[in-house]
Structure formats: structure tokens, C-alpha cells
Backbone as ProteinMPNN parsed JSONL, in Angstrom:
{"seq_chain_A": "XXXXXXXXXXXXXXXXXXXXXXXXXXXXXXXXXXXXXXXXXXXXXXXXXXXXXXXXXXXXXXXXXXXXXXXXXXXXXXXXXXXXXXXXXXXXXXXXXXXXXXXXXXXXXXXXXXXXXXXXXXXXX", "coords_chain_A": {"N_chain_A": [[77.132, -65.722, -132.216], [77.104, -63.82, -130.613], [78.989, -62.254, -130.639], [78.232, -61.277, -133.482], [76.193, -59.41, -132.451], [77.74, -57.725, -131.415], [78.808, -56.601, -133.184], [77.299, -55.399, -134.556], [76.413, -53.19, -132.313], [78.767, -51.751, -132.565], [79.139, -50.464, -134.909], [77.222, -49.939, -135.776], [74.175, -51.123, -136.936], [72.941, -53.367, -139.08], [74.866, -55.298, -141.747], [73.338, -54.411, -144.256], [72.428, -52.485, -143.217], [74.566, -50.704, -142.825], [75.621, -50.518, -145.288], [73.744, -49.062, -146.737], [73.259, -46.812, -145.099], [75.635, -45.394, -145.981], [75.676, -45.536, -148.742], [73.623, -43.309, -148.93], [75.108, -41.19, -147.764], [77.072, -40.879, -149.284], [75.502, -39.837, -151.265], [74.588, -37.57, -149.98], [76.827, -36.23, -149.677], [77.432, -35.808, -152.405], [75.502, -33.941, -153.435], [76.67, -31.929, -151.781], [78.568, -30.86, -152.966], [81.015, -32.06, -151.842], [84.212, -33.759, -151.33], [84.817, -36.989, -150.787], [87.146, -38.567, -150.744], [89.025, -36.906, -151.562], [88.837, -34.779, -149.312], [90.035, -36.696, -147.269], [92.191, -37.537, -148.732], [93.667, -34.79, -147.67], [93.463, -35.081, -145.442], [95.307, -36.956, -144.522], [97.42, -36.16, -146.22], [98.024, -33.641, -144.849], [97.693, -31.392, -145.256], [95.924, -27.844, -146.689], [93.858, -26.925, -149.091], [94.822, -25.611, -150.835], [97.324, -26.14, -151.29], [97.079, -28.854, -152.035], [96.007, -28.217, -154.69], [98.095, -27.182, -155.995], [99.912, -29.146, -155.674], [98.476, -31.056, -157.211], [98.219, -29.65, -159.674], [101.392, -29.476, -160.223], [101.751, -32.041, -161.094], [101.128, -33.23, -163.312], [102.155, -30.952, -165.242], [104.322, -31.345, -167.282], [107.838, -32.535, -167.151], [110.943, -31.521, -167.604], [112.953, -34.14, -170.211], [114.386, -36.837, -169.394], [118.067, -37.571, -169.201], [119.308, -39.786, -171.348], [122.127, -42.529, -171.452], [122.549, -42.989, -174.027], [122.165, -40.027, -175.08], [124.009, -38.497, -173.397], [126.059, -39.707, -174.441], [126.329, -39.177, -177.501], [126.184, -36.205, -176.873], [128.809, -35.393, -175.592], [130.512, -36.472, -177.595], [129.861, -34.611, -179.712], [130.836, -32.37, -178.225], [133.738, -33.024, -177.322], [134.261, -33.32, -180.652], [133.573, -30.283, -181.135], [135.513, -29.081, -179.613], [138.055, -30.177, -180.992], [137.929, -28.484, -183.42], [137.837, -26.294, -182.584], [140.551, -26.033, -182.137], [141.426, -27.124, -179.252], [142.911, -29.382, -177.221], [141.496, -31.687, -175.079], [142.651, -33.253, -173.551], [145.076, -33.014, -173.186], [144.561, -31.076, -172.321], [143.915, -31.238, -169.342], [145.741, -33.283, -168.65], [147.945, -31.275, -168.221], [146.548, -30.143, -165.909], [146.849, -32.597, -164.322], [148.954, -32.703, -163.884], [150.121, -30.529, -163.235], [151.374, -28.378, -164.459], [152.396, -26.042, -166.889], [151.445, -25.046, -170.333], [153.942, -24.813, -172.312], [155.851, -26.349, -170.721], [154.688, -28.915, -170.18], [155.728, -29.462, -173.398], [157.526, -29.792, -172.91], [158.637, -31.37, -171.849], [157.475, -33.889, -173.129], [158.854, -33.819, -175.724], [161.174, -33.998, -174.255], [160.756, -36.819, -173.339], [160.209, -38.106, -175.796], [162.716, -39.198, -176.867], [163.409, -42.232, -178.027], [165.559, -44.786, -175.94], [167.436, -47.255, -177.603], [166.698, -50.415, -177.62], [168.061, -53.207, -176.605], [168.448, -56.133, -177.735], [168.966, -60.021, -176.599], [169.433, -61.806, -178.317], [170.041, -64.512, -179.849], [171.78, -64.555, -182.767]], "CA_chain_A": [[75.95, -64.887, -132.115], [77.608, -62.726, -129.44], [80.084, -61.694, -131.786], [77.747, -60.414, -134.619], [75.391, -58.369, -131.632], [78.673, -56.4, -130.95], [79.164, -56.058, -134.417], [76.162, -54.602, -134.941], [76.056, -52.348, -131.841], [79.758, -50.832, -132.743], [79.089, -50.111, -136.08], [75.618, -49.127, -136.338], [73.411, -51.9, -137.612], [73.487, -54.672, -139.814], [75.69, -54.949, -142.786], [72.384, -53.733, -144.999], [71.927, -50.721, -142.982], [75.463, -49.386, -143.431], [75.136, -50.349, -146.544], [72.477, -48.006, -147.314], [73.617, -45.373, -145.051], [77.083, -45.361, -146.689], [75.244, -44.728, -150.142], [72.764, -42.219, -148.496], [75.919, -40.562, -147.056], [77.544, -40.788, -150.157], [74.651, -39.033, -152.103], [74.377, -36.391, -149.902], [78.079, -35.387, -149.791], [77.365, -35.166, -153.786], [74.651, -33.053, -153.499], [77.239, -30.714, -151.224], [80.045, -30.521, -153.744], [82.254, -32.42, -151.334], [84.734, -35.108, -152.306], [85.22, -37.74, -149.42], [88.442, -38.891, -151.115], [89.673, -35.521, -151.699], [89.204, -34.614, -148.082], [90.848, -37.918, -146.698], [93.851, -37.33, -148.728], [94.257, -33.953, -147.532], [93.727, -35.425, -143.778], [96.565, -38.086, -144.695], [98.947, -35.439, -146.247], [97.832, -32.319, -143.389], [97.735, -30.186, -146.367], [94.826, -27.656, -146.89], [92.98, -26.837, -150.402], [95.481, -24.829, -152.338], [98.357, -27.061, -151.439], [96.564, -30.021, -152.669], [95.633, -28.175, -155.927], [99.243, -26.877, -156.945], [100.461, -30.446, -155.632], [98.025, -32.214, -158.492], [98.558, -28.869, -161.234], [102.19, -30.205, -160.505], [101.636, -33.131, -160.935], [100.905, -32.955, -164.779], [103.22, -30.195, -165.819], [105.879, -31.914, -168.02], [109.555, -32.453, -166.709], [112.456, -32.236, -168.784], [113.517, -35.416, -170.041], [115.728, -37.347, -168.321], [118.803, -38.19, -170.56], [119.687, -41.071, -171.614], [122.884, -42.622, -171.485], [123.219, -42.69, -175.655], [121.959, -38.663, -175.596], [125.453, -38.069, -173.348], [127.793, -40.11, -174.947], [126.066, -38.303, -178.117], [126.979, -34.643, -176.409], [130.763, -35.735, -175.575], [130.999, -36.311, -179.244], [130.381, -33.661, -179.996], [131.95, -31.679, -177.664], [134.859, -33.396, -178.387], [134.368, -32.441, -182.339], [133.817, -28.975, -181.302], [136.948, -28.851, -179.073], [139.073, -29.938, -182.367], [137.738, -27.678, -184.863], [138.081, -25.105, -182.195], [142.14, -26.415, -181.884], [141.853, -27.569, -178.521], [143.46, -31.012, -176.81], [141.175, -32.029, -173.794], [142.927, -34.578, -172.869], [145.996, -32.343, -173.19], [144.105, -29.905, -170.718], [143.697, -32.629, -168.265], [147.276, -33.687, -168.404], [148.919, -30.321, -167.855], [146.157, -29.806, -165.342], [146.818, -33.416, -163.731], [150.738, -32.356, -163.458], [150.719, -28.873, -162.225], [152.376, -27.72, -165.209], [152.111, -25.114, -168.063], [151.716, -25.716, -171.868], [155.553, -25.393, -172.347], [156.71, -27.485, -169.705], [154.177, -29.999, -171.166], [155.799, -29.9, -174.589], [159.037, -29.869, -173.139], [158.124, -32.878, -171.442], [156.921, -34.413, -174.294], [159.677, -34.149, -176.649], [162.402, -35.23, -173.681], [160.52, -38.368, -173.228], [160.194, -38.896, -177.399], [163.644, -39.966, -177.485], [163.762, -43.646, -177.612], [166.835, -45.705, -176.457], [167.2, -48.554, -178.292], [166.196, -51.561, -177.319], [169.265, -54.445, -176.808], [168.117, -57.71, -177.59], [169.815, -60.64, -176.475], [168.645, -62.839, -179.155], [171.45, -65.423, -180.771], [172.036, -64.265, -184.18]], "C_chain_A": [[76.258, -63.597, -131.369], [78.246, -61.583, -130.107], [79.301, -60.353, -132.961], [76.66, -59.162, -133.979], [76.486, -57.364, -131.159], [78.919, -55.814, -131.934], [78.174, -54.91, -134.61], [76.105, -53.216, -133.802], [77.469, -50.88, -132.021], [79.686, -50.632, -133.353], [77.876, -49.629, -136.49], [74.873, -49.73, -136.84], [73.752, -52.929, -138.15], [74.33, -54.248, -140.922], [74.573, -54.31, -143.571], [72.202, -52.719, -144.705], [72.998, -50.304, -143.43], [75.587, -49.856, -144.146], [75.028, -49.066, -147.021], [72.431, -46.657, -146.404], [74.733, -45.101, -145.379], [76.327, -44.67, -148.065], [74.242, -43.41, -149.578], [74.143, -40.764, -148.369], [76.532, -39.722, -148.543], [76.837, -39.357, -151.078], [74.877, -38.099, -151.394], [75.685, -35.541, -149.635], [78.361, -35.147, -151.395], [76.944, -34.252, -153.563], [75.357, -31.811, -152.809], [78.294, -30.385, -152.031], [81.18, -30.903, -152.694], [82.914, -33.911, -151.968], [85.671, -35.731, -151.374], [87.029, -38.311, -149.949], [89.637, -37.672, -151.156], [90.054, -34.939, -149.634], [90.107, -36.015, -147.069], [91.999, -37.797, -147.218], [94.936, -35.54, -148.164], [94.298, -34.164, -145.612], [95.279, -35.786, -143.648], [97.717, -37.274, -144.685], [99.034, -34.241, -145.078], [98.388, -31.333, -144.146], [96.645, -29.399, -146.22], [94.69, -27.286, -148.736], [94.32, -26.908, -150.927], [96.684, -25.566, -152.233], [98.351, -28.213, -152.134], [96.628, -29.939, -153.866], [97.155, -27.729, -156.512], [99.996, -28.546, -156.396], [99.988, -31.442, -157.264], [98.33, -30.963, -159.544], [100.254, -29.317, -161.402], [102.439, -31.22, -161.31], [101.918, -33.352, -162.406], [101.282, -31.991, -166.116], [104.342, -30.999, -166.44], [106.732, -31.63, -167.645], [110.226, -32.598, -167.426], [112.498, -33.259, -168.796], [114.555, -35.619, -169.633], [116.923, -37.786, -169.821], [119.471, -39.238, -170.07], [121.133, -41.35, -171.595], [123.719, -42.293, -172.929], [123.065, -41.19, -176.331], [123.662, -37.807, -174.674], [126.716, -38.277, -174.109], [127.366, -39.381, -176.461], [126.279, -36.748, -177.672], [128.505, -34.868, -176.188], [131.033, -35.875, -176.776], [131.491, -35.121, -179.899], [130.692, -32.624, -179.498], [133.157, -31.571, -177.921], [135.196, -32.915, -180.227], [134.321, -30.749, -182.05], [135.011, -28.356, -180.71], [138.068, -28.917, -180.101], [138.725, -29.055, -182.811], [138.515, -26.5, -183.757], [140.464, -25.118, -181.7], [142.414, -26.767, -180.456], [141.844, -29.013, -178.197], [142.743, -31.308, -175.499], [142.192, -32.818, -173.097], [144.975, -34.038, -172.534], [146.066, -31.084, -171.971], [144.357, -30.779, -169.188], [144.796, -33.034, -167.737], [148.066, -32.438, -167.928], [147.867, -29.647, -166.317], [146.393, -30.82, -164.142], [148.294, -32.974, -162.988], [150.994, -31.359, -162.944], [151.464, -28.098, -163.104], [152.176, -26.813, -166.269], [151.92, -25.711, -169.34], [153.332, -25.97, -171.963], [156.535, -26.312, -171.84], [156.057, -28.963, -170.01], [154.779, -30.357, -172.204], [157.24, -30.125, -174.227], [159.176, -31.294, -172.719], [158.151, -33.893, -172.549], [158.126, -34.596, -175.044], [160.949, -34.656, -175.883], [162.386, -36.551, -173.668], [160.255, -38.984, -174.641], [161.488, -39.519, -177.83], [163.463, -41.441, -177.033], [165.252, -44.185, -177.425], [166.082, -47.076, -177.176], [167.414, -49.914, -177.811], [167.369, -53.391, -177.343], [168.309, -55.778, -177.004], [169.353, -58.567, -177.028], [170.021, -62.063, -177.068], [169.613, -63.471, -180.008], [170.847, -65.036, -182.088], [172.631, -65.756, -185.216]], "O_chain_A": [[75.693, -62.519, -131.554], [78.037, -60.37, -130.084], [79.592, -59.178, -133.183], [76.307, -58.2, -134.66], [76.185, -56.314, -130.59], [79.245, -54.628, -131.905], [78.41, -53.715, -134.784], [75.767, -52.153, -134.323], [77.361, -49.677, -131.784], [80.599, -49.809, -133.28], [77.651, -48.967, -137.504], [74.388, -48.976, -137.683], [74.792, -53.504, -137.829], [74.556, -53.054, -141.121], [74.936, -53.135, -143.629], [71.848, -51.853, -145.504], [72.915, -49.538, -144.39], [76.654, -50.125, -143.595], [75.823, -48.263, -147.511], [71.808, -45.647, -146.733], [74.97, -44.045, -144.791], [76.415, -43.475, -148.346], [74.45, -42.393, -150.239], [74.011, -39.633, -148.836], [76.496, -38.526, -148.831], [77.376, -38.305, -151.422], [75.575, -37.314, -152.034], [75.627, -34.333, -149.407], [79.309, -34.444, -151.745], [77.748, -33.337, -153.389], [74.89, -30.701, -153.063], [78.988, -29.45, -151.631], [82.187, -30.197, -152.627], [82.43, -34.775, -152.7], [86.82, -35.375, -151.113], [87.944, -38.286, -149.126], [90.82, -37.696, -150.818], [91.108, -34.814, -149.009], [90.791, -35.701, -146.094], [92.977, -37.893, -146.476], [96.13, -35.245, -148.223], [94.976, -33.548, -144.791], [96.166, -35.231, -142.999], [98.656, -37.292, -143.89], [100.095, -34.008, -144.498], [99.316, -30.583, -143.841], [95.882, -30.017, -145.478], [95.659, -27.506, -149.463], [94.882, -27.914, -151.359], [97.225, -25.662, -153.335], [99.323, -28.635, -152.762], [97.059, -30.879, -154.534], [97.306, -28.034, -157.696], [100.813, -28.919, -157.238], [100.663, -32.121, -158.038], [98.837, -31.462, -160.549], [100.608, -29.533, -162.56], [103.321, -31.219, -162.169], [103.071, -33.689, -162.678], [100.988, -32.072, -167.308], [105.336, -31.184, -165.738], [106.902, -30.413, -167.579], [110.346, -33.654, -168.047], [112.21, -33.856, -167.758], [115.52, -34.87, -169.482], [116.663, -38.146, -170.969], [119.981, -39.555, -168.995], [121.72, -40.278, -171.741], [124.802, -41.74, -173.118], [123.467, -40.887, -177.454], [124.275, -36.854, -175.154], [127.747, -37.649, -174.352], [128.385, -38.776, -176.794], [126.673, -36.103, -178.643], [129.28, -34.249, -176.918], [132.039, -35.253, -177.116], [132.554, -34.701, -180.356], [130.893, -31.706, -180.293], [133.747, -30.64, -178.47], [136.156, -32.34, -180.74], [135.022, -30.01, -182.742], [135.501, -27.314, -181.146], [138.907, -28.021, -180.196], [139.621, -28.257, -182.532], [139.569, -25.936, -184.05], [141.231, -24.33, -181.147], [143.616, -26.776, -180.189], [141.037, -29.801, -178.689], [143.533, -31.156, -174.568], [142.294, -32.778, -171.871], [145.815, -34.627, -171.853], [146.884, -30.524, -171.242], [145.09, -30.58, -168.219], [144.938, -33.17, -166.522], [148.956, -32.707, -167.12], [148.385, -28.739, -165.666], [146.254, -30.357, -163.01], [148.558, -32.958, -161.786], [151.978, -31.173, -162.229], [152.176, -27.194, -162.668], [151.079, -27.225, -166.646], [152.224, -26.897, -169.472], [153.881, -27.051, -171.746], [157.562, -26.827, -172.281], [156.737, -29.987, -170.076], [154.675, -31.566, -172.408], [158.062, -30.56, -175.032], [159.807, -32.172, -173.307], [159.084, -34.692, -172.629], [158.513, -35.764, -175.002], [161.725, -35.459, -176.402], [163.313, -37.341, -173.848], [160.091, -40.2, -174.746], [161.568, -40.215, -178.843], [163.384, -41.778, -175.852], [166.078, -44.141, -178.337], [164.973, -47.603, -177.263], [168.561, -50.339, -177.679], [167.224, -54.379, -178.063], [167.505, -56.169, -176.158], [170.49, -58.101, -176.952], [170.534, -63.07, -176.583], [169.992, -62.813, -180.978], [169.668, -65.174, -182.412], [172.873, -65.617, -186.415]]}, "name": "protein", "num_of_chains": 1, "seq": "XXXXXXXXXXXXXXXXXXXXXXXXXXXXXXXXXXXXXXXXXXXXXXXXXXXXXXXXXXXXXXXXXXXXXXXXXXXXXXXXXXXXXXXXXXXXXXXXXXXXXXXXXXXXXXXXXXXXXXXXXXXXX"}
């Protein structure tokens, strides 16, 4: 009993009154063109108006799409295809870029290490 007489004296009445001054309240912050939610989130964020309003015109502006994993490996394709046609070797760039070395010293490379020795077996005949 004690309990619900403190209730009542910290809060302002019974549950029916604020009730009914909650909707009273309500109505007459219509009737002012205010918008109790609107002002509470601009308490929350410690924004004023115009921050609020380019925060929500944000909000709803379309973002690039995000890409997908199958719209990259679709661009490397054809990257790759346009790197051939255009006669270059990525992977040839990469290598003379991994080594420190020029095109020529690449190819010279290349054709020292194309000789094969040949291979001894020791396999009974």
C-alpha cells in the first residue's frame, strides 16, 4: 500500500491520470507541430535540426553497390583478356618485378634455365 502512495506521489497520480495526461500531452504537442520522438533523438544524438535532416536525406540516398565476389573475379577476366589482346604477360610483369630484373635479363633467364639435363635412371634394363 505504501509502495503504490509513493508511486503515485513521484509520478503524478494514478496510472489513469498519466494515462490521460500522456495523451493530453501528446495532443497538444500535435497541435504545436512538435515531434516528441524527433526531439528525443536529437537529445540522444546532441545534434540540432539540420544535422538530423541531412543525417535522414542521407539516409535514403542510394550507395554504390557493394561488389560481389563473382562481379571481381568477373573484372580480372577480363582484365586479364584485355591484357592479352593488348600483348601483355601479367604474370610476366610480376616476375621481372618480383626479381629486380629487366625484360631481357628475364628472357635470358628463361632460355638458360630451358635447357634440360637428362634425367639418368637407374632402372635395370
Amino acid at each position: 500500500m505504501f509502495i503504490n502512495m509513493a508511486d503515485e506521489i513521484i509520478r503524478g497520480g494514478t496510472p489513469e491520470e498519466r494515462l490521460k495526461n500522456k495523451k493530453q500531452n501528446m495532443k497538444a504537442l500535435q497541435v504545436l507541430g512538435v515531434d516528441p520522438s524527433r526531439n528525443k533523438l536529437k537529445n540522444q544524438l546532441g545534434v540540432d535540426d539540420k544535422e538530423l535532416d541531412a543525417a535522414i536525406v542521407s539516409s535514403y540516398e542510394p550507395s554504390p553497390p557493394e561488389s560481389s565476389v563473382e562481379d571481381m573475379l568477373k573484372t580480372k577476366k577480363q582484365n586479364m583478356k584485355a591484357l592479352q589482346v593488348l600483348g601483355v604477360d601479367p604474370s610476366r610483369s610480376k616476375l621481372m618485378g618480383t626479381l629486380g630484373v629487366d625484360e631481357e635479363e628475364l628472357i635470358e633467364a628463361i632460355h638458360s634455365s630451358s635447357i634440360i639435363e637428362p634425367c639418368t635412371s637407374n632402372s635395370p634394363d
